[in-house]
N, C-alpha and C positions, 0 to 999 in steps of 0.2 A: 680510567686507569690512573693509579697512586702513582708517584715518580718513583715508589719503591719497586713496583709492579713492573714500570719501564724498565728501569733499570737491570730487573731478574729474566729480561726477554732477551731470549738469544737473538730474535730477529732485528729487534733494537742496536744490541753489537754487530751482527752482520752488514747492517744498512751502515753504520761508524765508518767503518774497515770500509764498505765498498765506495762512499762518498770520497773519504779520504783519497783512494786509489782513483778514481773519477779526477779529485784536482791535481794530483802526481801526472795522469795523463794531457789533464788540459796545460799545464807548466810545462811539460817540454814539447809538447806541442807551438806552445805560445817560443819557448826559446829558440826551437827548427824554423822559427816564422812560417810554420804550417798555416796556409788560409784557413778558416774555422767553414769550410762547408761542407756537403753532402759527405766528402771524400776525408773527411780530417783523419777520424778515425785509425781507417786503411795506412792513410801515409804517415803517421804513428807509428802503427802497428811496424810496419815496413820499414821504417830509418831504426827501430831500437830491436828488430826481430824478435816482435812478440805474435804468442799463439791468438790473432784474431777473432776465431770463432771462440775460445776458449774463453777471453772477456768479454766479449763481445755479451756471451749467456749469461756471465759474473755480473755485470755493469745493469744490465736490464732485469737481473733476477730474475732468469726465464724457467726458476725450478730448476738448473744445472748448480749446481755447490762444485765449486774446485776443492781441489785437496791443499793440504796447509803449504804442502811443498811446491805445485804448483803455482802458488800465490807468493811464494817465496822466489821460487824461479822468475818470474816477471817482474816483482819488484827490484830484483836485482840486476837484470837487463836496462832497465830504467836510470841505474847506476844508485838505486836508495836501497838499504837493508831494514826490512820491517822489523822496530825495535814492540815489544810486547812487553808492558809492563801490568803485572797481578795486584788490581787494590781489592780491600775489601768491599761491596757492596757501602757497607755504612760510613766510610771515608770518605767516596765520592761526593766532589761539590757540581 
């Protein structure tokens, strides 16, 4: 696969967005002084009242897609606003 190919893959942005959203959870995690074990997750989930199962499917890619507002609701629980910026394909370094 070309980097151009990568680049024109949605699943490729998907995986962006979901990693990113993966280290927003491990960071306030880390700042709650959440212990990082079996239970981190949940008690995440539970100090910022997010929908659990709902990332839970997001985070593992279990063939569940949230909707863009969904994804907006959470990030915004979290206290971040997901900023979205449009480059062209051939701009990107």
């Amino acid at each position: 696969m070309t980097r151009r190919e990568l680049l024109e893959s949605p699943m490729y942005w998907f995986e962006t967005v979901n990693i990113a959203f993966y280290r927003l959870l491990i960071e306030k995690q880390m700042e709650n002084q959440i212990e990082n074990d079996t239970c981190a997750f949940s008690k995440t989930c539970e100090v910022y009242g997010l929908n659990k199962n709902l990332l839970r499917n997001f985070l593992l890619d279990d063939g569940v897609s949230i909707t863009l507002h969904q994804f907006i609701e959470q990030s915004l629980k979290l206290g971040y606003a997901p900023v979205i910026e449009f480059k062209k394909i051939d701009e990107i370094e």
